[in-house]
C-alpha positions in Angstrom: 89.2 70.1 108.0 90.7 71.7 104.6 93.8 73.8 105.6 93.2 77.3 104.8 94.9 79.3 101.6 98.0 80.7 104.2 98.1 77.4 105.9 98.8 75.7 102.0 101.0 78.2 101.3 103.2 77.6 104.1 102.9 74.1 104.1 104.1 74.0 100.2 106.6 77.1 100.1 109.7 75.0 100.9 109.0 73.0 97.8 107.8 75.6 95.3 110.0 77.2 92.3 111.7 80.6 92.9 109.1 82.0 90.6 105.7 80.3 92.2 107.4 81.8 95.4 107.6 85.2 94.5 103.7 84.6 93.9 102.8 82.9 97.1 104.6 85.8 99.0 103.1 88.5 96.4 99.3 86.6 97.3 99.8 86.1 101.2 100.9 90.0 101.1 97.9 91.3 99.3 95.2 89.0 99.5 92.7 91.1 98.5 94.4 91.6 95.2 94.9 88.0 94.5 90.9 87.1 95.4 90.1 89.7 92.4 92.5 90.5 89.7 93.2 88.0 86.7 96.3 85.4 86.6 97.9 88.0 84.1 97.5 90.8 86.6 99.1 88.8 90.0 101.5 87.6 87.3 102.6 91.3 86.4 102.2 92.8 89.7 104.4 89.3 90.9 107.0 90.3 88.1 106.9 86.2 86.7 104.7 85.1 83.7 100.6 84.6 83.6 101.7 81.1 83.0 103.7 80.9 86.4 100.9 81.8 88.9 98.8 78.7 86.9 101.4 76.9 87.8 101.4 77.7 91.6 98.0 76.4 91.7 98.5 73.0 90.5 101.8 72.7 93.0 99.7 73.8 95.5 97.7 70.4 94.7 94.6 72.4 93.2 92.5 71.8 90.2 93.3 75.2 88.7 93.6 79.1 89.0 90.0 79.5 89.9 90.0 77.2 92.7 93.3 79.0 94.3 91.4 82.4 93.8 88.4 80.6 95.4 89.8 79.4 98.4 91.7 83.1 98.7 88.3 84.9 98.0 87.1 82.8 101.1 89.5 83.6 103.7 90.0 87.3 102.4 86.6 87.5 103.3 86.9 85.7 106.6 89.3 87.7 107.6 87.9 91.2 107.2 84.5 89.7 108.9 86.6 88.8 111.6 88.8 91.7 111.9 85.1 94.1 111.8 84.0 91.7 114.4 87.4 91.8 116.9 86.9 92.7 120.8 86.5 96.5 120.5 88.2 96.8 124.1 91.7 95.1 122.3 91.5 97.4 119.3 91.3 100.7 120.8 94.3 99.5 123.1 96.4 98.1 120.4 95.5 101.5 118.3 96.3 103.7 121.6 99.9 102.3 121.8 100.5 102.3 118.1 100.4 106.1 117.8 103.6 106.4 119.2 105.6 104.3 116.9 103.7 104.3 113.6 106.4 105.2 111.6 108.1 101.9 113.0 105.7 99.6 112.8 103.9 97.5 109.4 100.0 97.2 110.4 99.3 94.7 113.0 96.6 92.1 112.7 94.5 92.4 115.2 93.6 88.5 115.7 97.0 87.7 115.6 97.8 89.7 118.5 94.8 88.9 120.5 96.0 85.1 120.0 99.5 86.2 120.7 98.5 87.9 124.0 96.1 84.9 125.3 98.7 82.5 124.7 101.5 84.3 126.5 99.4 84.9 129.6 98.1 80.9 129.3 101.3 79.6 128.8 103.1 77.7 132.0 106.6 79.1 130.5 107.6 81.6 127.8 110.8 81.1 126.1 111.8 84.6 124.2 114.6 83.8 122.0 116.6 86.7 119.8 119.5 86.5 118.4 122.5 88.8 117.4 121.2 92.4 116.5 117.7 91.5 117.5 118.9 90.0 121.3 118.0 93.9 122.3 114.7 93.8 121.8 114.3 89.9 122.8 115.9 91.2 126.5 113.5 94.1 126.5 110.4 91.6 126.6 111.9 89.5 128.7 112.7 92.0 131.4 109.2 94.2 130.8 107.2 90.4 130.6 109.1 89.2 134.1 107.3 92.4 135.5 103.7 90.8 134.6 104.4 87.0 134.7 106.4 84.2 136.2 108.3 81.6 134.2 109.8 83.3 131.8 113.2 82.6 129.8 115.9 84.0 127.5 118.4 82.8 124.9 121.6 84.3 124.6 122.7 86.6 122.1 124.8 83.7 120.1 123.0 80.6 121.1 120.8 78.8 123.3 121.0 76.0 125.6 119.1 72.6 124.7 118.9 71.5 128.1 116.7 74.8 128.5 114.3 73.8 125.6 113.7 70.4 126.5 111.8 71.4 129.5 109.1 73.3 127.0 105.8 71.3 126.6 102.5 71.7 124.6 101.9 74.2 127.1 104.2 76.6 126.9 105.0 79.4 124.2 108.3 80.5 122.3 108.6 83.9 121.2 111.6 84.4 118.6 112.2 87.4 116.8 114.3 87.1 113.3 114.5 90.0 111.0 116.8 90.2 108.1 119.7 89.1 108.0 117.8 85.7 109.3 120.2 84.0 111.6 119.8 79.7 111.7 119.6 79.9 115.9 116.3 81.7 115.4 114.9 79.1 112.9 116.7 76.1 114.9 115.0 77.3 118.5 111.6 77.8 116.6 111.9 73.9 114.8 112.8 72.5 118.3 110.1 74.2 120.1 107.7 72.7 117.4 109.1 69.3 118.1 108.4 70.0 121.7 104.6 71.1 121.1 105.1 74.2 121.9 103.4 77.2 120.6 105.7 79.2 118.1 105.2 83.3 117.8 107.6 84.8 115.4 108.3 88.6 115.6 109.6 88.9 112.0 109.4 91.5 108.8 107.0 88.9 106.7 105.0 86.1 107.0 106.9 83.8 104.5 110.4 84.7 106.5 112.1 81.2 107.6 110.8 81.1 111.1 107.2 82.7 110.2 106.5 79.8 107.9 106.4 77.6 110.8 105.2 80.3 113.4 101.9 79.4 114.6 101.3 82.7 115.3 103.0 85.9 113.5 103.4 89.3 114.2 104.5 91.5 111.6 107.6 94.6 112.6 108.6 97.2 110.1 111.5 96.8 108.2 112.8 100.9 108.2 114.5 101.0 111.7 115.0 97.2 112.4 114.9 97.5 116.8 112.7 100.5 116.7 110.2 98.5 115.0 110.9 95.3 117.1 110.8 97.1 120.5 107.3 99.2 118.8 105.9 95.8 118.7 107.3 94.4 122.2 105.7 97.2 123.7 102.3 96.4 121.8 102.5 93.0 123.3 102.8 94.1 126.7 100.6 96.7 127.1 98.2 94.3 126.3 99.1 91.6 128.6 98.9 94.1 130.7 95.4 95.2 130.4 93.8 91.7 129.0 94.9 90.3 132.4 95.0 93.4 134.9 94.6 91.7 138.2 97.6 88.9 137.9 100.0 91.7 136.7 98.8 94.2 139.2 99.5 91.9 142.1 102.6 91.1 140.6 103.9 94.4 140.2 103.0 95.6 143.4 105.0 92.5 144.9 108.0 93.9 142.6 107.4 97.3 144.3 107.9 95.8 147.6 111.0 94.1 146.7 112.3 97.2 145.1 111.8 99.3 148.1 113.2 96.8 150.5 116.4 96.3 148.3 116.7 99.8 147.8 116.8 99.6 144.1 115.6 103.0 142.9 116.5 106.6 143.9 112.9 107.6 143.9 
């Protein structure tokens, strides 16, 4: 099977020029641009030369501009047929909890958190790993997804232990968030878990950041109010656990409940 246009483009950025770069990230942003405007116009709106964007086709191993724009046309395509065809139930939950924190948040893909979600409930462990600045919002989903699930981990702010990570299998799914400045735990956890099998989800402010070009899955924050935006989207993501599997996270909670009454946790 022929890896798709994003799929190349990640596969290929490490090894690209700084100026084909600024043109995969300018095509993978706007997608619909690049499937119908000319090599001079992605060029211009790219800020390189016509000449440049040629030239990321060939190093992308294509026969040309018109074969890149081709295979972009395709999955532009795809994806809005896909996107017009999403469980309706999924959308108008991911819309309801958006209205809150719109102001936070960049657009979120609809597939990509409907792949995020299933794989998080499927998972036999979760590993949420945040570093620095972003450890906030990584301890936020880890206490909130501890409420709906069993098996579910945390990195430290500064570091993480391997001894924790080797027990991750093809089964199991890392979450790491990594928004600028991008710190080298985030992108080491996200390589290791790779090298485990595990499924990679990177909570990050573009696709082409160093951990989302090797996320399997990626779901984009805003950039405006960095852990506003990263605890907008945590919230997202558990809401819809929530509802997507109802039952197991109902008989969880009430469990918790329980617990909480007999240890006396809460006032009321």
């Amino acid at each position: 099977m022929n890896p798709s246009f994003q799929e190349l483009i990640k596969h290929k950025f490490p090894d690209l020029s700084r100026g084909q770069k600024k043109v995969a990230e300018f095509l993978v942003n706007f997608m619909e641009k690049g499937s119908l405007y000319t090599a001079g116009q992605i060029g211009k709106e790219a800020g390189v030369s016509e000449t440049t964007v040629i030239r990321l086709a060939y190093a992308l191993g294509l026969n040309g501009f018109s074969d890149l724009q081709e295979l972009m046309r395709k999955e532009w395509l795809s994806s809005a047929e896909s996107k017009e065809a999403a469980n309706k139930t999924a959308a108008d939950s991911a819309a309801e909890e958006k209205k809150p924190f719109s102001e936070w948040l960049s657009p979120v893909d609809e597939k990509d958190l409907s792949q995020a979600v299933d794989a998080l409930i499927k998972s036999d462990q979760v590993y949420i790993a945040g570093f620095r600045e972003s450890h906030t919002a990584a301890y936020w989903l880890y206490y909130k997804m501890n409420q709906l699930r069993n098996h579910v981990l945390l990195s430290f702010p500064t570091g993480f232990l391997l001894e924790t990570l080797c027990n991750l299998t093809s089964a199991s799914t890392v979450v790491v968030f990594s928004l600028p400045r991008y710190t080298k735990e985030a992108l080491e956890v996200a390589q290791q878990a790779k090298k485990q099998g595990a499924k990679v989800i990177a909570i990050t402010d573009r696709r082409l950041s160093p951990v989302g070009q090797i996320a399997d899955i990626t779901l984009l924050a805003g950039t405006t109010e960095h852990i506003l935006s990263l605890l907008a989207l945590s919230q997202i993501v558990i809401s819809s656990m929530q509802k997507r599997d109802e039952k197991t996270a109902g008989k969880r909670q009430e469990h918790l409940e329980k617990l909480y009454t007999e240890q006396g946790i809460f006032l009321e």
